[in-house]
VODORO-302241 format. One line per field, with one value per residue (C-alpha): x, y negated, z. Coordinates in steps of 0.25 Angstrom, whole numbers. Layout:
REM residues N
c1 (X/...);
c2 (Y/...);
c3 (Z/...);
//
This chain:
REM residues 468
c1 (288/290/295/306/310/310/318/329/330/328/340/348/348/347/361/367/365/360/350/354/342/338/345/343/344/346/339/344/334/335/321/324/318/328/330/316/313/323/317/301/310/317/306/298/310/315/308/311/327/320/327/326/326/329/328/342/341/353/351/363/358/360/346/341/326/325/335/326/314/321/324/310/305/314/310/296/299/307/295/285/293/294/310/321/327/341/344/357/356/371/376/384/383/394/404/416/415/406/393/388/400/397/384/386/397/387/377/384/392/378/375/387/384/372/377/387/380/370/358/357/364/363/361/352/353/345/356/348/354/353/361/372/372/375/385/394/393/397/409/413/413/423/432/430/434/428/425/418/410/404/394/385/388/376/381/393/402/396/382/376/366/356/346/341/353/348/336/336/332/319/316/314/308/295/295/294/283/276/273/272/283/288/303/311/317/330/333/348/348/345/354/366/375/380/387/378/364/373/373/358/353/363/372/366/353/362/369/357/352/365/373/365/350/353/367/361/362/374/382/374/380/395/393/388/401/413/407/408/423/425/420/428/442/437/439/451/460/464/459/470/471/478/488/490/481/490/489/501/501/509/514/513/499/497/505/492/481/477/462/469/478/469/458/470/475/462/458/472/468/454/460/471/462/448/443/445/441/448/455/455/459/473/476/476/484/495/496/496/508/516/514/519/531/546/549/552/544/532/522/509/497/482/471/471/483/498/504/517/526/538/545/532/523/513/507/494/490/482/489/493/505/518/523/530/544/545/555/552/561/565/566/566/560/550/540/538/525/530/521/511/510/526/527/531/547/549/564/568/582/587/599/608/613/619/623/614/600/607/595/597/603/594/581/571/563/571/583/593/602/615/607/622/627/612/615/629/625/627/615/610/614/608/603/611/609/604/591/583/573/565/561/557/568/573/579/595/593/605/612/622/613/616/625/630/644/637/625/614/603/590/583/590/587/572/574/583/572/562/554/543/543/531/537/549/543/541/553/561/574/580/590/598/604/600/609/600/601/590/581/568/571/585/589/598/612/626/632/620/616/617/629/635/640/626/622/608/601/590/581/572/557/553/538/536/523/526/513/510);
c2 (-340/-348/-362/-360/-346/-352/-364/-356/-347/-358/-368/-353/-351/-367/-369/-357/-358/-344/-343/-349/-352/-339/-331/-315/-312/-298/-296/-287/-280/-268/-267/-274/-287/-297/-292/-290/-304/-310/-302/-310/-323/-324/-318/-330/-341/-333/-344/-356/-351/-342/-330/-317/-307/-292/-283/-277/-263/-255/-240/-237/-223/-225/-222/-210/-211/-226/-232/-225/-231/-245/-243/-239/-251/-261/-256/-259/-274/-274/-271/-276/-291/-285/-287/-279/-269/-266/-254/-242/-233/-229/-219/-229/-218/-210/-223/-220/-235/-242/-240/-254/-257/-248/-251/-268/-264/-256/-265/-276/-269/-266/-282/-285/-276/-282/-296/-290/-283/-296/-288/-301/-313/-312/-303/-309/-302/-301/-308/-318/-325/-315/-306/-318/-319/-304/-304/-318/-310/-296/-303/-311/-298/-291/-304/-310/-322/-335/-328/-318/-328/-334/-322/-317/-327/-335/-332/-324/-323/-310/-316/-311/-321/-322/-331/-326/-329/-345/-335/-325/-312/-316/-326/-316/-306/-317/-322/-307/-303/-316/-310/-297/-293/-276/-273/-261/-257/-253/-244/-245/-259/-257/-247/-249/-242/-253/-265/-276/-270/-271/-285/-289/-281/-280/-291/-301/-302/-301/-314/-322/-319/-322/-332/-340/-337/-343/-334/-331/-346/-348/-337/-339/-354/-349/-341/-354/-362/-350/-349/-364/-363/-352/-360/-371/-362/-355/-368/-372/-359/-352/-339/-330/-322/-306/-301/-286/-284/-293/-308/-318/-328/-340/-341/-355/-354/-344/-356/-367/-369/-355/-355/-356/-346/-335/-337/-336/-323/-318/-321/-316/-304/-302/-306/-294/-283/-288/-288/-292/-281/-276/-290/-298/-310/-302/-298/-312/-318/-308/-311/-328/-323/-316/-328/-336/-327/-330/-318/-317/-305/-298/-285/-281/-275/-278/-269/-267/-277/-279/-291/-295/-307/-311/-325/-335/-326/-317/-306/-297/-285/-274/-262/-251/-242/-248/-250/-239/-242/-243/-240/-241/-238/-248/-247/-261/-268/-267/-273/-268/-272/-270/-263/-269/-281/-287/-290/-287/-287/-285/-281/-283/-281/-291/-293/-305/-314/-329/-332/-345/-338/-333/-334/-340/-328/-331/-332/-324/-320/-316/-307/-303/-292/-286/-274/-268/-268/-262/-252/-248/-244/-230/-222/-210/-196/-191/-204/-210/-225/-232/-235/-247/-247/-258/-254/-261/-267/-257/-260/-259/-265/-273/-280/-292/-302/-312/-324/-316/-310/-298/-287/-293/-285/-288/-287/-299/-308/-306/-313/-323/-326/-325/-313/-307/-293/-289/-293/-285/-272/-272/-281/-277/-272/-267/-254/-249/-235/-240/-252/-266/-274/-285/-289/-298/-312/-308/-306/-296/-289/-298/-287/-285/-298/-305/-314/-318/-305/-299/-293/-285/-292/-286/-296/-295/-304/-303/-307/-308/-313/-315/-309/-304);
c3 (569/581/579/588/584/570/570/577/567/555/563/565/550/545/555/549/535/536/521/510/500/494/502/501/516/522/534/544/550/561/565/580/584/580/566/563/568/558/547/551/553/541/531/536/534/521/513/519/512/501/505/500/512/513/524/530/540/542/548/557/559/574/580/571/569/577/565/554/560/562/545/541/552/544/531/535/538/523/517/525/520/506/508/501/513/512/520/525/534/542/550/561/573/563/561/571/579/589/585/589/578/570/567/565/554/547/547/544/532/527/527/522/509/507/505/496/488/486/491/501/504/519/530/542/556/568/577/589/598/609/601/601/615/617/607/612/626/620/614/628/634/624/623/612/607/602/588/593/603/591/593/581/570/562/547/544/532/528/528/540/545/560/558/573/580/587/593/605/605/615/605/593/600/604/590/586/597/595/578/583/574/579/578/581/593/593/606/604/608/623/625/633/628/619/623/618/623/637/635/630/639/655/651/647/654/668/662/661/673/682/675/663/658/646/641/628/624/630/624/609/610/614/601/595/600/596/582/580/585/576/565/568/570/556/549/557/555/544/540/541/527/528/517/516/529/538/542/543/553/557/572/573/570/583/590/591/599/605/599/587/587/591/580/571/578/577/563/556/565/559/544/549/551/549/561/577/583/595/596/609/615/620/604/599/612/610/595/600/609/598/591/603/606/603/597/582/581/588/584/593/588/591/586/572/570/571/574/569/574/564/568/566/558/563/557/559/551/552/561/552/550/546/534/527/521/504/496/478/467/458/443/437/430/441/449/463/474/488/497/506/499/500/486/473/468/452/447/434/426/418/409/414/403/410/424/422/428/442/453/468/474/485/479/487/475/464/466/456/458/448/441/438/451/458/446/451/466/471/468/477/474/463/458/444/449/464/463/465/477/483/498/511/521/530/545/544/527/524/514/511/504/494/500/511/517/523/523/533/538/531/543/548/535/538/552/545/535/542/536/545/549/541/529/532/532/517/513/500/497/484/486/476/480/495/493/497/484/488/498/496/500/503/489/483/488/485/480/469/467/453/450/436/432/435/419/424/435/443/446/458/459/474/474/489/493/508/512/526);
//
């Protein structure tokens, strides 16, 4: 190996922290020239970190004949190195998405399992520095922000590792001619019908030429400085968590500095739907400019997410129907979850023997209504008593609440109180022959709460976790 081709690869893994000691190592081999590269380099380091090693090939079933042959190729290497070879064939032409897509999520699915199942620890890639170049200036064409800047990453969470990444691609391919190592030709690569071969191959040779000969360096080492900016922001902010596939976030915190407010926006976005694709720089600015508005409320909608403004809280979930109304009989003693996640409400009647145990006829948690007088409502036709039921509030609900001169609209107690509007949507009442009789955080009805002359006591236990 030559000295200089082998200290970048040995500081690349070193700085990285790529092998631990007796690390079983999957190697990612294709058959093409950087892949097979990495398999010679690291078979000769392997012991200098005693690592197991195991050859990795993925058919994707895109080039017929070619793909079988770049298999059997691979295959060769694996037993030419006595090294286990872990190998799937796929059929990525018949996924419905991009096929340059396509493929990576297949492949990297494949690694993914690997790791999981323990077969290995990690998964090394081909990935150069040439490749980093392409990719930082794939991204600054489609507009993506400093995140996406920070290029192909060293060592990610899932495992992946590129020990080549410090080298260029006219590096390995002299180390490999110089040993007289044979590689595979993959023909795919010089076509131009794919976005990234009209990079390496039109793009950025014109680049070079006309504005900087060295633009590879330059745009490996802005991936170099957005990383390091994303690492520092990653220990800086908070990782928004979702609940019930939505994230809940605190205007104020969209009020700071602007670099900030957008990495929040953006991770709550990717903790929203799992992902950030399709989002741009004008997505994340009109979410900062609802959270900037004077309005109390606010609702837009960016690819895959709705946003929902309610006084200072802000809330993004995936995009999806709405949520249907609820209505459940109630035949206590019983315990009820409210759908989608809003709780759990337990009923119970009890015999009342004292006056000296009456409750805070405004606690918000537990409620206590006068079993007799709920008994005594009008019931439907047909039906020998009104019966209980426990649905969600309704627009035009209304009823005169404990400590009150008349009936209010429940729709204004939630602005008086406070209560976002995606809580609302599955907020509790108890009926009784249609009548409202209580009301989470409201409490119950004047005329059917308890008082001293109350001998059967409904008693009510709102467990409200106040989720998203």
């Amino acid at each position: 190996m030559k000295p200089a081709f082998e200290s970048r690869v040995l500081e690349t893994i070193a700085r990285h922290a790529m092998f631990a000691t007796g690390c079983h190592a999957g190697i990612a081999v294709s058959g093409g020239m950087d892949s097979v590269c990495m398999l010679h380099v690291l078979h000769e380091l392997a012991p200098r970190w005693n690592l197991r090693l195991s050859v990795v090939h993925l058919d994707h079933g895109i080039r017929g004949a070619s793909s079988q042959a770049d298999a059997e190729f691979v295959r060769g290497l694996a037993n030419r190195f006595a090294l286990p070879f872990h190998f799937r064939k796929a059929d990525v032409p018949a996924i419905d998405d991009n096929l340059e897509q396509a493929a990576r999520g297949v492949r990297y699915d494949f690694f993914r399992e690997l790791i999981a199942s323990g077969a290995v620890d990690r998964i090394a890639t081909g990935h150069t520095r040439s490749d980093q170049a392409e990719t930082v200036l794939y991204r600054v064409l489609r507009g993506s922000g400093l995140s996406g800047l920070a290029g192909i990453r060293p060592v990610t969470r899932n495992g992946i590792v590129r020990p080549l990444l410090g080298c260029t691609r006219i590096e390995v391919e002299a180390w490999m001619k110089d040993r007289g190592i044979a590689w595979r030709e993959d023909e795919s690569n010089s076509s131009r019908a794919f976005a990234r071969n009209r990079i390496r191959h039109e793009l950025l040779p014109q680049l070079r030429q006309e504005f900087n000969p060295r633009l590879d360096d330059a745009l490996a080492n802005l991936a170099v400085l957005a990383a390091d900016e994303e690492q520092y922001w990653n220990e800086t902010l908070r990782q928004p968590v979702a609940q019930d596939g939505a994230v809940l976030l605190d205007r104020n915190e969209l009020r700071q500095s602007p670099a900030a407010a957008r990495r929040i926006v953006r991770r709550a976005i990717e903790a929203a739907q799992g992902n950030l694709r399709q989002i741009d720089f004008d997505h994340v600015e009109a979410i900062l400019a609802l959270a900037r508005s004077n309005a109390g409320h606010g609702h837009l909608k960016i690819p895959g997410v709705d946003v929902l403004r309610s006084f200072d809280s802000i809330r993004l979930g995936c995009a999806g129907p709405l949520a249907r109304e609820f209505a459940i009989r109630v035949s206590p003693p019983a315990s009820i979850e409210i759908p989608r996640g809003a709780g759990r409400i337990d009923f119970q009647v009890i015999e009342h023997e004292g006056t000296s145990d009456a409750p805070n006829p405004y606690d918000s948690l537990v409620g206590e209504l006068d079993w007799q007088r709920i008994a005594s409502i009008p019931a439907h036709t047909g039906a020998a008593q009104a019966s209980l039921e426990l649905r969600n509030w309704r627009p035009g609900d209304r009823y005169r609440r404990v400590g009150q001169s008349h009936e209010q609209r429940i729709k204004l107690l939630f602005q008086g109180a406070r209560v976002p509007l995606w809580e609302r949507r599955n907020w509790p009442v108890l009926t009784a022959g249609g009548t409202i009789v209580w009301s989470r955080r409201f409490g119950p009805a004047l005329e059917y709460a308890r008082d001293a002359s109350t001998r059967a006591i409904l008693r009510i236990l709102d467990q409200f976790p106040g989720r998203v």
